[in-house]
N, CA and C of each residue as an Amber inpcrd file, in Angstrom:
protein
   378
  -1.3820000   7.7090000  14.0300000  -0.4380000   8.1780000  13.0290000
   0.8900000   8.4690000  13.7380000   1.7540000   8.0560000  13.5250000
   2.9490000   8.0200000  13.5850000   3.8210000   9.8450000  13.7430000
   4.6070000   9.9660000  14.4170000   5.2320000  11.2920000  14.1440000
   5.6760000  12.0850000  12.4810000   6.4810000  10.8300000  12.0090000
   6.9960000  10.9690000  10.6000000   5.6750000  10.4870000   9.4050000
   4.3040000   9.7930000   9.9020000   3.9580000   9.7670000   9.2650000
   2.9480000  11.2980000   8.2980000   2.4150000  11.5820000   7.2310000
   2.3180000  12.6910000   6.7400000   0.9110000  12.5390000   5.6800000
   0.1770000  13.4480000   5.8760000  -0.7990000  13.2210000   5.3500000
  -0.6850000  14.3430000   3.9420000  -0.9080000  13.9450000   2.8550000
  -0.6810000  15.1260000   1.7890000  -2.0550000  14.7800000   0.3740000
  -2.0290000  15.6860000  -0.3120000  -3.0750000  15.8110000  -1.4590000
  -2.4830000  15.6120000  -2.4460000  -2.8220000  14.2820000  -3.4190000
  -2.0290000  14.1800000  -4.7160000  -3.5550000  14.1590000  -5.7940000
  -3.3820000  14.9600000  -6.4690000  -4.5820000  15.0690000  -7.8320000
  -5.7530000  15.2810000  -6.7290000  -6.3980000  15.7330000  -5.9760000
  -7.5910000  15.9560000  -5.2270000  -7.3970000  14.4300000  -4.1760000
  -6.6030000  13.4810000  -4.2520000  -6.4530000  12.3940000  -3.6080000
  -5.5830000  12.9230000  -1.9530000  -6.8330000  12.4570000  -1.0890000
  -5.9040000  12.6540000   0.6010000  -5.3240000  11.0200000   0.6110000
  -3.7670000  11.0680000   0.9400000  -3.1230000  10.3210000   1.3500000
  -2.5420000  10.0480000   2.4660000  -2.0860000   9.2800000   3.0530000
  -1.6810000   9.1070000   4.1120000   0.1130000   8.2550000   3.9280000
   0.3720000   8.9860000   3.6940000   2.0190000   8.6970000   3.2850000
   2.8020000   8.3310000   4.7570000   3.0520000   7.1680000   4.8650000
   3.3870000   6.6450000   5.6430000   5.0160000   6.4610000   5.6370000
   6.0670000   6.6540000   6.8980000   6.9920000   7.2380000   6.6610000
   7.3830000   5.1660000   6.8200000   9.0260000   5.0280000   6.5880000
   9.5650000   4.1880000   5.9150000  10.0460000   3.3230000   7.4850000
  10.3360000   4.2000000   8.4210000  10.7600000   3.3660000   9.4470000
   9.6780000   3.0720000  10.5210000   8.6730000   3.3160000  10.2910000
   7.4820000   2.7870000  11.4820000   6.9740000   1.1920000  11.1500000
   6.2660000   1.0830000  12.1870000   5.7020000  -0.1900000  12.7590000
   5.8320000  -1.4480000  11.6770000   6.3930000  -1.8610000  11.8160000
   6.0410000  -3.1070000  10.0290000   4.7300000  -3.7270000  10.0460000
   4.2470000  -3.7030000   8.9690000   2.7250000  -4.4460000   8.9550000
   2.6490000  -5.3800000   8.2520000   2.5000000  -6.5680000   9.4230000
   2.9560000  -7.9760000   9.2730000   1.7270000  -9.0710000   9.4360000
   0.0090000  -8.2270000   9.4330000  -0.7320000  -8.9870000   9.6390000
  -2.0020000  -8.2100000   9.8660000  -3.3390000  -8.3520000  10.1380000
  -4.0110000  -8.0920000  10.2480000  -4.2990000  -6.6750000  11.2450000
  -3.8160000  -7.0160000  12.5180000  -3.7250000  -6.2020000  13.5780000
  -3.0820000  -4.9640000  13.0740000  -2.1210000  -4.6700000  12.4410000
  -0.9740000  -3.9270000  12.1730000  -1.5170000  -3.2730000  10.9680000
  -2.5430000  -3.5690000   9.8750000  -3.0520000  -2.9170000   9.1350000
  -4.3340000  -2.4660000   9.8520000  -4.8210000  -3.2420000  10.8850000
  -6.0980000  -2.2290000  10.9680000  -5.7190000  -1.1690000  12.2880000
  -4.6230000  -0.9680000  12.5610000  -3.3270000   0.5510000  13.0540000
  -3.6110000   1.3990000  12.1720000  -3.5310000   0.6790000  10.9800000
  -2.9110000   1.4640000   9.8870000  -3.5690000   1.9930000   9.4450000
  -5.1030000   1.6650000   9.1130000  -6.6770000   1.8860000   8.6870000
  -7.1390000   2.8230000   9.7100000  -6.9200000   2.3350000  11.0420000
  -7.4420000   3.6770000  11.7230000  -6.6620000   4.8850000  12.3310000
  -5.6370000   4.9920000  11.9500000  -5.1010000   5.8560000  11.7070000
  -5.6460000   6.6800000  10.1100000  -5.2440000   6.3250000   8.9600000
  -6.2810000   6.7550000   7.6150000  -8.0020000   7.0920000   7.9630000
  -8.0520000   6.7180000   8.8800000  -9.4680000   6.9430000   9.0510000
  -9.2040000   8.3870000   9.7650000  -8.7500000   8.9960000  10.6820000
  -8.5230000  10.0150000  11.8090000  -8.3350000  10.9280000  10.9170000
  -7.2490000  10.9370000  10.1450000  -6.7780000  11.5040000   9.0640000
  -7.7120000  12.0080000   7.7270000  -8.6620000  10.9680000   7.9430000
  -9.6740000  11.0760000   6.8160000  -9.0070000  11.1970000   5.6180000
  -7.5210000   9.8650000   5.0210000  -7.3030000   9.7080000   4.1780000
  -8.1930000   8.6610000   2.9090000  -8.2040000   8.6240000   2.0770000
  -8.4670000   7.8270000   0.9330000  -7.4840000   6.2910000   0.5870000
  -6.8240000   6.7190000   0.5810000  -5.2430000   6.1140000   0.4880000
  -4.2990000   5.8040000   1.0440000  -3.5290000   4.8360000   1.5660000
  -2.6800000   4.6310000   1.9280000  -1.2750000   4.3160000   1.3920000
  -0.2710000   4.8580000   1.5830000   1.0700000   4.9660000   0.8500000
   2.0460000   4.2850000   1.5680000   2.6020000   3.1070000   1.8020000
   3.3190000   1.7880000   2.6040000   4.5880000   2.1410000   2.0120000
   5.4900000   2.2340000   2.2630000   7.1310000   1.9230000   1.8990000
   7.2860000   0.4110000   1.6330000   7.8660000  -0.4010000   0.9120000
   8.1600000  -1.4070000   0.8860000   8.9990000  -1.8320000   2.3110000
   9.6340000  -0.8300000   2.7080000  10.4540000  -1.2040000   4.1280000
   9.0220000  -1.8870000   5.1880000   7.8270000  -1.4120000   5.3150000
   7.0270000  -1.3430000   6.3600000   6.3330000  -2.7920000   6.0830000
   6.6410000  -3.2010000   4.7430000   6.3060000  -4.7520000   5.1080000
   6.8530000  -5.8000000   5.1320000   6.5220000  -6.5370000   6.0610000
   7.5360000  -7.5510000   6.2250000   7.5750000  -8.3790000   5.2000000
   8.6770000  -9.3030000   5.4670000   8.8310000 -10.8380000   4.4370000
   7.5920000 -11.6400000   3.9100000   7.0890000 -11.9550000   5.1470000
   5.8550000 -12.6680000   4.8660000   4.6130000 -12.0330000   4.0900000
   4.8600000 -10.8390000   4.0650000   3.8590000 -10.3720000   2.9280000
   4.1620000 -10.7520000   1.7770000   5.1070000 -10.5810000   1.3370000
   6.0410000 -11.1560000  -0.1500000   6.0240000 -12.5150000  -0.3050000
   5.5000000 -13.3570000   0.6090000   5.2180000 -14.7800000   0.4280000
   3.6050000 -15.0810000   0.5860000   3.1870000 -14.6710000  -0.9750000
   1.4960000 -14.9980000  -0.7250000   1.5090000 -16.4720000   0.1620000
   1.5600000 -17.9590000  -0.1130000   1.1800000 -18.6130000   0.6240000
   0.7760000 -18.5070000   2.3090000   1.9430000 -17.7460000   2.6230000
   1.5280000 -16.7440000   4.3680000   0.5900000 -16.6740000   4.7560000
  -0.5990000 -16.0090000   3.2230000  -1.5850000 -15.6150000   4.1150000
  -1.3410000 -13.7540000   4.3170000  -0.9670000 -13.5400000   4.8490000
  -0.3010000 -11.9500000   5.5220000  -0.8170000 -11.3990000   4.0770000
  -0.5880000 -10.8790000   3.1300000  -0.6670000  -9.6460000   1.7770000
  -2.3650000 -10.1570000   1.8170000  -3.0930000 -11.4610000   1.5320000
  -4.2500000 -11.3940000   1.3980000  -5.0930000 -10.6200000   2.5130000
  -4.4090000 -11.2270000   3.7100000  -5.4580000 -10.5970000   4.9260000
  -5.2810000  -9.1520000   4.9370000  -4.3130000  -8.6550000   5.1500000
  -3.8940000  -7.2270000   4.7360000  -4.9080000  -6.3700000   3.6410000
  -4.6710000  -6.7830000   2.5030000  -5.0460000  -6.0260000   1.5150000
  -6.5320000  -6.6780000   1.8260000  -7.0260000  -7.4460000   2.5890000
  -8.4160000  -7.8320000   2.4730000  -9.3510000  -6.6170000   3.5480000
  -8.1260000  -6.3500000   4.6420000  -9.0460000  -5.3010000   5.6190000
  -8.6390000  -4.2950000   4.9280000  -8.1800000  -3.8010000   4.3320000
  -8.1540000  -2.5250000   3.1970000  -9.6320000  -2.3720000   2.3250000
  -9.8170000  -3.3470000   1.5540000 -11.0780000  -3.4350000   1.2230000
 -12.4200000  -3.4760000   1.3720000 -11.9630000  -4.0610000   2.9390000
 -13.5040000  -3.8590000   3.8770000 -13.5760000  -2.3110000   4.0620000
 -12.6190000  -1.8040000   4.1000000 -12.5250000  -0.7070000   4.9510000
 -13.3010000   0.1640000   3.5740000 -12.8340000  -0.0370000   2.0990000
 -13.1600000   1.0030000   1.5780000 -12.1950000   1.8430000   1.4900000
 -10.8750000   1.7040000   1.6650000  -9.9720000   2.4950000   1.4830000
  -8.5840000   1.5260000   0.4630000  -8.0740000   2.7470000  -0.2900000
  -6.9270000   1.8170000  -1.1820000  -5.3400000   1.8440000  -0.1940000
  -5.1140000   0.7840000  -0.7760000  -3.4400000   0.8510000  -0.4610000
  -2.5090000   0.8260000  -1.7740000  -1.3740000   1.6400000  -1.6800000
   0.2070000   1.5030000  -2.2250000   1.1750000   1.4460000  -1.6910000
   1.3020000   0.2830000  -2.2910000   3.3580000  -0.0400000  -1.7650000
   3.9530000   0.9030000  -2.5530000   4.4710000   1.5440000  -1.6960000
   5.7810000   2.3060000  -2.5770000   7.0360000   1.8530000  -2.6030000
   8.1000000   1.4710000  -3.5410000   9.2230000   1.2330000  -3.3900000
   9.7220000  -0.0510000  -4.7770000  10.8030000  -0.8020000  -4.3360000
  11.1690000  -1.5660000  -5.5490000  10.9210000  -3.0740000  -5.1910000
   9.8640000  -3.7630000  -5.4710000   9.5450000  -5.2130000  -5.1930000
  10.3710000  -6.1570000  -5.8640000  11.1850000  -5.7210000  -6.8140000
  11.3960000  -6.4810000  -8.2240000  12.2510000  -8.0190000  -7.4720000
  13.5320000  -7.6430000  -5.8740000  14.0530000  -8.7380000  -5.1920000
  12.7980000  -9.6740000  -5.3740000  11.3150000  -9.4750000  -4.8790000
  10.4960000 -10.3880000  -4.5410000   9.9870000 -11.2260000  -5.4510000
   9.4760000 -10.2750000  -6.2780000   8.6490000 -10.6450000  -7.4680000
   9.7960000 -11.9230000  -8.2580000  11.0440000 -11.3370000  -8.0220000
  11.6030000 -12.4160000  -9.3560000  12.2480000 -13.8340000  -8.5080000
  11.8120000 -13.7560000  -7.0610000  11.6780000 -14.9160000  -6.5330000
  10.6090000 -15.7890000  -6.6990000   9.2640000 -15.0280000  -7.0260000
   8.0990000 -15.6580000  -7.3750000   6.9390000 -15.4790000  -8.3340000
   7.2600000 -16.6150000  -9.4910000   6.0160000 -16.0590000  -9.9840000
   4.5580000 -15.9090000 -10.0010000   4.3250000 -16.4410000  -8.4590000
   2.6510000 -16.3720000  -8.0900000   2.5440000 -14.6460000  -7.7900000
   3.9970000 -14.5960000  -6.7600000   3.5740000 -12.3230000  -6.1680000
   3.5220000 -11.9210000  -7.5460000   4.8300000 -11.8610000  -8.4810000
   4.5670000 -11.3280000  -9.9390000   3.3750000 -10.9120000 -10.3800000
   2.6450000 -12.2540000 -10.4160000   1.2970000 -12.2780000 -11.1650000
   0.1950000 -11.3910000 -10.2010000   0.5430000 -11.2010000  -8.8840000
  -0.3260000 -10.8430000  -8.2920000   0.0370000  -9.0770000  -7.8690000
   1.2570000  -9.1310000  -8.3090000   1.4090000  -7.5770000  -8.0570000
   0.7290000  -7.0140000  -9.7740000   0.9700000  -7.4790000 -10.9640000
   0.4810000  -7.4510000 -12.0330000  -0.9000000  -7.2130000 -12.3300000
  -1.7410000  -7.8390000 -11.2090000  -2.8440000  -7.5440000 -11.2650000
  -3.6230000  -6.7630000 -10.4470000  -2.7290000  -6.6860000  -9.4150000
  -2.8420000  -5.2530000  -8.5800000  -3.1650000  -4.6210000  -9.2050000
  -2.0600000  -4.1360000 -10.3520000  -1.8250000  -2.6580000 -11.1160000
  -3.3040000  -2.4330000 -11.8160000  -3.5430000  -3.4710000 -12.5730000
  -4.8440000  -3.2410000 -13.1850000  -5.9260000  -2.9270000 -12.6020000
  -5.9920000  -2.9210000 -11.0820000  -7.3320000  -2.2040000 -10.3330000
  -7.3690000  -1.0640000  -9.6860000  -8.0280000  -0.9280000  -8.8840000
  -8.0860000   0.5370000  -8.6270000  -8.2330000  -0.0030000  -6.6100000
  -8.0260000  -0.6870000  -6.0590000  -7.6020000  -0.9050000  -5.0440000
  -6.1180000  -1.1050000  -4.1250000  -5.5520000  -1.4090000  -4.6000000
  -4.1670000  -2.0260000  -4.5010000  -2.9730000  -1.6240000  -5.6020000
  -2.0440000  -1.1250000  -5.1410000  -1.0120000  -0.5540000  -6.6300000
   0.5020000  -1.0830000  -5.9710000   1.2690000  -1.5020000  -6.7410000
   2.7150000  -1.6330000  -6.3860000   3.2900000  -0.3050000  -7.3960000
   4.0390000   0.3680000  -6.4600000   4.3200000   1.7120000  -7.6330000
   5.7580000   1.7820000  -6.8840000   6.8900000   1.9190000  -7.9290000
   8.3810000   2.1170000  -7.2460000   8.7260000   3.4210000  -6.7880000
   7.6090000   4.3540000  -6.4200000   8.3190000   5.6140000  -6.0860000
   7.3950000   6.6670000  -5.6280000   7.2830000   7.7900000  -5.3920000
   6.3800000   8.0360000  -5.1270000   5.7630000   9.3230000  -6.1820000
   6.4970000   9.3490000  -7.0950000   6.2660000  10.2480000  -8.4440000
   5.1660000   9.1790000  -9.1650000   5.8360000   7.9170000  -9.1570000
   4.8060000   7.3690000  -9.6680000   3.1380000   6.9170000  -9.2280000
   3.3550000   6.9590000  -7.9550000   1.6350000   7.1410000  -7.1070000
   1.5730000   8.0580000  -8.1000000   2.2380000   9.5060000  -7.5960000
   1.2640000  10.7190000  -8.4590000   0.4690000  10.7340000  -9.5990000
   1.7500000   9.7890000 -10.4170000   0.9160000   9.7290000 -11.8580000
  -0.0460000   8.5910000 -11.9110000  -0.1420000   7.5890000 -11.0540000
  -1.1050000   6.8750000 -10.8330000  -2.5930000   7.7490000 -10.8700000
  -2.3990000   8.6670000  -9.9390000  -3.6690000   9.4700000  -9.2420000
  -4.2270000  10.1120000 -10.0760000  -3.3500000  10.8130000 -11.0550000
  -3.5260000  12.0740000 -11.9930000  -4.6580000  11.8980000 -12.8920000
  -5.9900000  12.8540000 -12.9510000  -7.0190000  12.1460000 -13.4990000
  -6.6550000  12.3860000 -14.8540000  -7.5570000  11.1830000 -15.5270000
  -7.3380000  11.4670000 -17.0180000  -8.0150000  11.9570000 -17.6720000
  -7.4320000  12.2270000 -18.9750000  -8.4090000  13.5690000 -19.6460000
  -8.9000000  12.7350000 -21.0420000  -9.5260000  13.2810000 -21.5220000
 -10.1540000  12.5310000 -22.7980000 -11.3560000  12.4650000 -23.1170000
């Protein structure tokens, strides 16, 4: 874990809020930093700045966002991008579709902010 990075509780959720200028995670190696660090921490979650990933994540063909978000899943732990994708997305409509369907699961979230994680997290009542 990083100096600036910060571990905090949103809705009973441990996060691992990851600060905006560390390591960019550009591949496999660099998320499983990132995983075991969340692991030390004994976070749930992981909270990415859009700064911390590189280009090639934003270009599914790469490769890079699948492998990424794929050792996230082994791991059993979620990830969120925090920040504004919209430059990317409206370069492509394969990320579009795939940040779109992010949203609908409970692994992976593109959220522009970090109010909105919260309300992501916030359990629901009903």
């Amino acid at each position: 874990m990083t100096a600036t990075d910060t571990l905090v509780t949103l809705h009973d959720t441990r996060v691992l809020r990851c600060a905006a200028d560390g390591p960019v995670i550009d591949g496999e190696s660099a998320a499983l930093d990132l995983i075991g660090d969340a692991y030390g921490q004994d976070a749930q979650l992981v909270a990415v700045p859009v700064e911390r990933l590189g280009e090639a994540f934003f270009q599914l063909r790469s490769g890079v966002a699948g492998a990424v978000v794929q050792k996230f899943v082994n791991y059993r732990l979620r990830l969120a991008v925090v920040g504004d994708v919209s430059r990317h997305v409206a370069d492509s409509p394969a990320l579009r579709d795939f940040v779109y369907e992010a949203g609908q699961g409970r692994q992976l979230w593109f959220v522009p902010d970090e109010e909105a994680l919260a309300e992501r997290l916030r359990p629901t009542t009903g």
